[in-house]
C-alpha positions as CSV (number, residue, x, y, z in Angstrom):
1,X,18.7,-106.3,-25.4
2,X,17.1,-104.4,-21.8
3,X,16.0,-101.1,-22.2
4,X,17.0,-98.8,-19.2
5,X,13.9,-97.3,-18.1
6,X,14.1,-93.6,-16.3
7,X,11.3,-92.9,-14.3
8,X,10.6,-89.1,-14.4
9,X,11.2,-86.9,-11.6
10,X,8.1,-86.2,-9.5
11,X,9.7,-83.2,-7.8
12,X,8.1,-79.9,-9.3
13,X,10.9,-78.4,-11.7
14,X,11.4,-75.3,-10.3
15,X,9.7,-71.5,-10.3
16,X,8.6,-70.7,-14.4
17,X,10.1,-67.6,-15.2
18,X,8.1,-64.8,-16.8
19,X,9.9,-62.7,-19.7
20,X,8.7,-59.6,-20.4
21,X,6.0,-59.6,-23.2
22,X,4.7,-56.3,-25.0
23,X,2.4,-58.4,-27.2
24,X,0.6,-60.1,-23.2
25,X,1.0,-56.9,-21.8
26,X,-0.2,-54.0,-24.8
27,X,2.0,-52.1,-23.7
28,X,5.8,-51.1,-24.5
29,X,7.8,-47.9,-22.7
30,X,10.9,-47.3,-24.9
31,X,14.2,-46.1,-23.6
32,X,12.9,-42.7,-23.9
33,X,9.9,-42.4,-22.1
34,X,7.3,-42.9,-25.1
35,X,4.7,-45.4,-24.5
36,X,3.2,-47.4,-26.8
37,X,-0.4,-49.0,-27.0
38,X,-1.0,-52.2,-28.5
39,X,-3.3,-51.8,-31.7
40,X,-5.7,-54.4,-32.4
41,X,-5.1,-58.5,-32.7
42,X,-3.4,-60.8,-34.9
43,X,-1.7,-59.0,-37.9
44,X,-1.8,-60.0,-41.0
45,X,1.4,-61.1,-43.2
46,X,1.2,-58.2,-45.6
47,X,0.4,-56.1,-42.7
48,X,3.6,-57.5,-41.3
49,X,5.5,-57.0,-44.6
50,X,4.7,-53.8,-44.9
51,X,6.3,-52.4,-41.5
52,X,8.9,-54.0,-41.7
53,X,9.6,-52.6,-45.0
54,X,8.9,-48.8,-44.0
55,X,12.5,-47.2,-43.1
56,X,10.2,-45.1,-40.3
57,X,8.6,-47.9,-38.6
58,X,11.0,-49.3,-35.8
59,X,11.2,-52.9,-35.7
60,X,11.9,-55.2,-32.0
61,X,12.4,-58.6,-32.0
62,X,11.5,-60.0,-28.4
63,X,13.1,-63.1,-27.2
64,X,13.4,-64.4,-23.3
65,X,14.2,-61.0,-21.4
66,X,15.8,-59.1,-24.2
67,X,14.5,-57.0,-26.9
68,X,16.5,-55.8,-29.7
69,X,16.5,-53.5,-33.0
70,X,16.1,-55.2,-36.4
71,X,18.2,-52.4,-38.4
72,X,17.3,-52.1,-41.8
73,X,19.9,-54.3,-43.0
74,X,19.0,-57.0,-41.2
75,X,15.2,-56.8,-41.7
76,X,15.2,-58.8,-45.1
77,X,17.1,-61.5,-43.3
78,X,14.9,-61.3,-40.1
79,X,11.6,-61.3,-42.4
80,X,13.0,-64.7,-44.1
81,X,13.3,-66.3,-40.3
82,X,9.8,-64.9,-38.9
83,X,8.0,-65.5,-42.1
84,X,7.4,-69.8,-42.0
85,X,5.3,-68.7,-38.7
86,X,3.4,-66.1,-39.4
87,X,2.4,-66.0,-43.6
88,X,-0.7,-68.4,-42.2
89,X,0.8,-71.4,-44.5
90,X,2.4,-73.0,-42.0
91,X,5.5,-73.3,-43.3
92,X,7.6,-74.4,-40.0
93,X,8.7,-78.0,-39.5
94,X,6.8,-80.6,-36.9
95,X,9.7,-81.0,-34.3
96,X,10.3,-76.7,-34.4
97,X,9.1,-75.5,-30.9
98,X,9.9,-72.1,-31.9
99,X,6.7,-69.4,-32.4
100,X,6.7,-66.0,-33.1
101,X,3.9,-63.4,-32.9
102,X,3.4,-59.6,-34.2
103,X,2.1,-56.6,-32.8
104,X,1.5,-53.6,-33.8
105,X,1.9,-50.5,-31.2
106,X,0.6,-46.9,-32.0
107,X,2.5,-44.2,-29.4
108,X,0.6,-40.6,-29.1
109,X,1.6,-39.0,-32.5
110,X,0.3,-42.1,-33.9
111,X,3.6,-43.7,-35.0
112,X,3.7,-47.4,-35.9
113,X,6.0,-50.0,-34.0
114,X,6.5,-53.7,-34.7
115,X,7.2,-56.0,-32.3
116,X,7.8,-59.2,-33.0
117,X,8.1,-62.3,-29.8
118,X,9.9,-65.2,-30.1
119,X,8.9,-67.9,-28.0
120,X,10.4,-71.9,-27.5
């Protein structure tokens, strides 16, 4: 038996794109006019939990270009995907290329916003 070898293409593969990132940039602007300041590092889990489980603390999920509201009937399902990556047991596989990261964001009446980035 002869393996086929491919020889990879030199050629550059093209502009990166760059998404949008709240977490990068520490900031967020919502869709009505309030902006939001990014509030200290890494979270941790129970930190985590415990947004996601106030009713009063809006929840984004960030992925590419698109950022979306985690309603409060899909935040128990949406904690069970995001946990694995970020309960610091490292619970996600060996071939998963997937990340996430939190961040919390504080607006000017001090209101708490989670934002959570997907990245592959």
């Amino acid at each position: 038996m002869v393996d086929e070898v491919v020889t990879a293409n030199p050629e550059p593969a093209g502009p990166s794109i760059d998404w949008y990132q709240p977490i990068r940039s520490g900031e967020y602007t919502d869709e009505t006019g309030a902006r939001w300041q990014l509030r200290g590092g890494d979270l941790p889990w129970k930190r985590i939990e415990r947004l996601i489980d106030d009713p009063q603390v809006r929840v984004l999920h960030a992925y590419a270009n698109e950022i979306r509201d985690v309603t409060l009937e899909h935040r128990d399902k949406f904690t069970a995907m995001i946990r694995p990556y970020l309960d610091g047991k490292g619970g996600a596989s060996v071939d998963d290329y997937t990340d996430f990261q939190a961040g919390e964001f504080k607006d000017d009446q001090r209101r708490s916003l989670l934002v959570v980035e997907e990245t592959c």
